[in-house]
N, C-alpha and C positions, 0 to 999 in steps of 0.2 A: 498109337499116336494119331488124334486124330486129324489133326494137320496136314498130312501123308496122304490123308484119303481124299481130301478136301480143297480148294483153292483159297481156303482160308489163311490167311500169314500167321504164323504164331506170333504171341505177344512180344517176344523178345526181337522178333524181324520187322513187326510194325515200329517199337520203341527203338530201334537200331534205324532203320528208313526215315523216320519224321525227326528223331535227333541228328542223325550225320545230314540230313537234306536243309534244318534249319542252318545249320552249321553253316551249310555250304552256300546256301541262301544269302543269308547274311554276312557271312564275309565277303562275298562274291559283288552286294550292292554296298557296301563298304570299300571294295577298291573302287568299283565302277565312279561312286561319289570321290574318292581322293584323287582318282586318274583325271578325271573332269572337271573339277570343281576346287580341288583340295593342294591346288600348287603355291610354293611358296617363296616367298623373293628372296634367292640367294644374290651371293657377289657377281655373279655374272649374267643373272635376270631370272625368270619363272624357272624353279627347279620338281622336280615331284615330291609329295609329299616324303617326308622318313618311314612314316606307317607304311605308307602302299605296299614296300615288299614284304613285310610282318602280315597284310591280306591275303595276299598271295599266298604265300605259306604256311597259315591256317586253312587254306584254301585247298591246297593239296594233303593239309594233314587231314579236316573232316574227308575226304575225298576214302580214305582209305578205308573208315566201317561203311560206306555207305557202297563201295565196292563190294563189300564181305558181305553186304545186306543183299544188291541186286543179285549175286551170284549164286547164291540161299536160295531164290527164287527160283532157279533152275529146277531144285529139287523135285515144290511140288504146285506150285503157285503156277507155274506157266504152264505145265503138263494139263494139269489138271482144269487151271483153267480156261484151256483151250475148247473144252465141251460147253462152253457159255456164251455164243452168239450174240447175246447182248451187251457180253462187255469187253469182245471181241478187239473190235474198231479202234477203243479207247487204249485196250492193254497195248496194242500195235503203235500205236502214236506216242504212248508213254515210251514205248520200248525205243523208239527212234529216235527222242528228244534224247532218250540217255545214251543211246550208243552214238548220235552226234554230238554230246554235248560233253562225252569223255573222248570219244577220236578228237575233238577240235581242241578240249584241253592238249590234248598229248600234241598238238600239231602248233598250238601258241608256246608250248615250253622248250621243242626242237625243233621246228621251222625257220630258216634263215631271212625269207625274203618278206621285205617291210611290207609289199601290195597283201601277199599272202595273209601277212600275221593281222594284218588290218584288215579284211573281212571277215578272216575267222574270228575274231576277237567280235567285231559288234554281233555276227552270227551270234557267236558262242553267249554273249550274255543276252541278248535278245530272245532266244530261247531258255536261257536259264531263269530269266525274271516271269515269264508264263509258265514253268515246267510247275509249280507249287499249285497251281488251279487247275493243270491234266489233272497231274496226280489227286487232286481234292474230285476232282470230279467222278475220277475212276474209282474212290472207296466209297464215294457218296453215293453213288449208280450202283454199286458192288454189296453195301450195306444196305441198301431198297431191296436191289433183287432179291439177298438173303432173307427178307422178312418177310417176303411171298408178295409184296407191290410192283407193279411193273407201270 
């Protein structure tokens, strides 16, 4: 396999990473737009929309290949390409957006205090609306260095 030797993702873990991350993408600025934008007048005044918690909930469903994808990564992706100083920098930033931007999930679903859920929350998707350009940068940087450009 030559994946194993390589910091190269297999095709099935890029196709698993770019599908569960659109996934997540876009459902993610599909609540954001209904939580903001998308309330509606019920009997007692502005209520949220009925979609918003069907966002969420796709939200946590793509959540789960795209756990099974990062965690893939372990294997041979990070090891391996940890001998790469040039894209070093980027994998570490990638790495941080995702392990905050899944601790902050896990912290807006059972977190009690309102100040709390309110920063993590714009955190959480202010970082989620830039993680789509890390990560484009880090395979675009990744797929240069591979073809011998620097």
């Amino acid at each position: 396999m030559l994946h194993r030797r390589t910091a190269k993702l297999a095709s099935w873990q890029i196709h698993l990473l770019c599908w569960s991350g659109a996934g997540l993408f876009l459902t993610g600025v599909a609540w954001l737009l209904l939580h903001y934008f998308g309330q509606v007048e019920g009997e007692f005044g502005p209520e949220m929309s009925p979609v918003e918690p069907w966002a969420l909930r796709l939200h946590g469903l793509f959540l789960i290949p795209a756990l099974l994808g990062i965690g893939a990564m372990f294997v041979a992706h990070i090891p391996k390409g940890w001998n790469h100083k040039d894209q070093r920098v980027l994998g570490i930033l990638l790495g941080m957006a995702l392990l905050f931007l899944i601790s902050s999930g896990y912290l807006l679903y059972y977190a009690g205090g309102e100040s709390l859920r309110a920063w993590t929350s714009v955190i959480h998707w202010m970082i989620g609306l830039i993680l789509p350009a890390i990560f484009a940068w880090h395979y675009w940087n990744g797929s240069r260095l591979r073809n011998g450009k620097r």
